[in-house]
N, C-alpha and C positions, 0 to 999 in steps of 0.2 A: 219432468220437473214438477213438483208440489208447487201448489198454490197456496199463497198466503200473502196476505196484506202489510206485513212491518218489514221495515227493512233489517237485514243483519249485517253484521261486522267480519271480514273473513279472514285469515291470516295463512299465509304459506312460503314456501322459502325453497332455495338450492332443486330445482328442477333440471338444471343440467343440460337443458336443449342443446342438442347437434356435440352435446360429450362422447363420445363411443368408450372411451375410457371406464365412465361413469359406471357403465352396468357392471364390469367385470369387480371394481373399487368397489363398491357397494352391494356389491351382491343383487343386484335389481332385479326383478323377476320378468324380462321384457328381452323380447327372440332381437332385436336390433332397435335403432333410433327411432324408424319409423313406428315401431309398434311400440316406443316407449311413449311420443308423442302421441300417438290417439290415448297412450294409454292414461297420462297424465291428464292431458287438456278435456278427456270426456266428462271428469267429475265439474269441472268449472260451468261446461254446459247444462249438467243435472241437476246443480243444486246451487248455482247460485242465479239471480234476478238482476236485471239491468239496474233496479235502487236500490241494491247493495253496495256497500263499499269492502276496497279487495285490497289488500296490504300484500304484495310480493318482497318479502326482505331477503330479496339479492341473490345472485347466481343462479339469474333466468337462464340465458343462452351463454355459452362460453366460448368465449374468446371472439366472437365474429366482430364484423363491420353493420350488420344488417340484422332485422329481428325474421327470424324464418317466416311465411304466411300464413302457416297454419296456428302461430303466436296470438291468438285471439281473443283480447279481453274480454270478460264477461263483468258486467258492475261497475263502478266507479273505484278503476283502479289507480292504485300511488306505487313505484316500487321505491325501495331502500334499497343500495346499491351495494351489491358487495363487492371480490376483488376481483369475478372475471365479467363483470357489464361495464363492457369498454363502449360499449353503443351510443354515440352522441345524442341529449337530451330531447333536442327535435324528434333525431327519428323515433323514440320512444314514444312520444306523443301524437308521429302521426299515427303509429301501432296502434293508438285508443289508449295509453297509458298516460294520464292526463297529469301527473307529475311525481318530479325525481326528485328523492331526499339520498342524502349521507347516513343521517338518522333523522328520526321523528320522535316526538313526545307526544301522547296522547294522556286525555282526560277520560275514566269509566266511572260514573256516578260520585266524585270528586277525588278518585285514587290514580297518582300517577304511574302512567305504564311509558316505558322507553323501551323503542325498536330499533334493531340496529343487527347487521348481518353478522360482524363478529362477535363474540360476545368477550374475547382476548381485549379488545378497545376496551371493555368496561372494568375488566380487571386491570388492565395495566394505570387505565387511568384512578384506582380508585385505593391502589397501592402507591401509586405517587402523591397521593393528597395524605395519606399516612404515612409518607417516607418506609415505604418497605420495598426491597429489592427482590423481583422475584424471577427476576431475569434469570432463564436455566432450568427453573422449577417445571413440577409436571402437575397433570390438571388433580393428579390423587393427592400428591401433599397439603399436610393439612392445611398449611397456612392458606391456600388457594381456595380450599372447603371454606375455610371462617369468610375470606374476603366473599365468596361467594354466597355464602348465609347472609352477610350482615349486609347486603345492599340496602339500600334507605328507600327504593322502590322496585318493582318489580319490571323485569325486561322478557321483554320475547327476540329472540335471535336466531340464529339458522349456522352456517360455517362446519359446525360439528358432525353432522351427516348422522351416524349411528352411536358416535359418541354416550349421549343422553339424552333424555326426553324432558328432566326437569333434572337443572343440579344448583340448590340453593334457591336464589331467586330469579335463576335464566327459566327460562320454558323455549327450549327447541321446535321451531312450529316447521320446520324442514320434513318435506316429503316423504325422507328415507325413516322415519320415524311415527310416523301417520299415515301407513299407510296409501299411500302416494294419491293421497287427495287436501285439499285444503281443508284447516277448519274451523268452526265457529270460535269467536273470540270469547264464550262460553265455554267452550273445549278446553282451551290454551289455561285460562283461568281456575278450570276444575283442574288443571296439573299439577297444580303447588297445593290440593290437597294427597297430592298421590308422593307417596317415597321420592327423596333424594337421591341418584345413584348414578354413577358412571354405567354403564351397560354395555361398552363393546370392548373386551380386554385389548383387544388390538392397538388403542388407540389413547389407551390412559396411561401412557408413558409419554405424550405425547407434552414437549416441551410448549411453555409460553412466552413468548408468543412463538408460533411452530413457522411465520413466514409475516412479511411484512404485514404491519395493520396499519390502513388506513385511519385517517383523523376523523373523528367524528363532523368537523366542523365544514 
């Protein structure tokens, strides 16, 4: 671990713990679980610092009752819940994850950032404030492209896996996209100067909302 004195911001998303499914879905490049999880949790060890703060937005461990051992925060972490962290709020906390949000709103030098696992919640809700129906649609058509350009701030999300890395004003900070490390909330930011673009064909067909979404609230 580098040494240095300020604290950073870290952001990461859909890790998948105890998925087996995962690797095959995602192409992951990790021989089973076990060697996905050293392979995952070592960058948290490397590069981040106890006084950092560590944003997990959602679909840490899937589907259990319990968080595995080797689940070992590093920094002052929060997670954002997505739709397989069915783990009740305590035991998250005793894990060293000091607290659960639905979503969160965050402040960067006075520009609002909103995080939230889906990023379907932020369209659906943002088509219903403009009466547009888009129930059916898929993430290419355009009308989905505009509502996605014209958000009024910018979001960091996770759900999409290989989907995209930045489409509009989502930034995907999900694993399968970064390289399966966390990263600076520097990174995430430098996204929206880099292309727009759907990036895994597989999966730009894919209907919105593609399974139920949870409520922000």
């Amino acid at each position: 671990m580098m040494r240095r004195k300020s604290s950073q911001i870290w952001l990461s998303a859909d890790q998948h713990f105890e998925h087996k499914n995962i690797l095959r879905h995602c192409a992951r490049p990790f021989d089973s679980l076990e060697d996905m999880a050293r392979g995952l949790m070592a960058p948290y060890r490397e590069m981040i610092h106890p006084f950092d703060t560590v944003y997990w937005l959602g679909d840490l461990v899937f589907m259990r009752k319990t968080i595995p051992g080797y689940v070992k925060p590093v920094g002052r972490t929060a997670l954002i819940r997505g739709n397989h962290d069915k783990i009740d709020a305590g035991d998250y906390r005793r894990a060293g994850i000091l607290k659960v949000h639905n979503s969160l709103e965050i402040d960067h030098d006075g520009e609002r950032i909103f995080l939230i696992h889906n990023p379907m919640q932020v369209l659906l809700d943002e088509a219903e404030k403009r009466k547009i129906n888009v129930m059916g649609m898929t993430w290419d058509d355009p009308i989905i492209r505009k509502l996605a350009e014209n958000l009024p701030y910018k979001v960091f999300c996770a759900h999409v896996h290989r989907l995209f890395r930045r489409f509009g004003q989502f930034v995907n900070v999900g694993v399968d996209v970064w390289d399966y490390r966390p990263i600076t909330l520097e990174e995430a930011l430098d996204a929206f100067t880099k292309p727009s673009a759907l990036s895994d064909e597989t999966l730009h067909r894919r209907e919105i909302p593609c399974e139920e979404v949870p409520s922000k609230k």
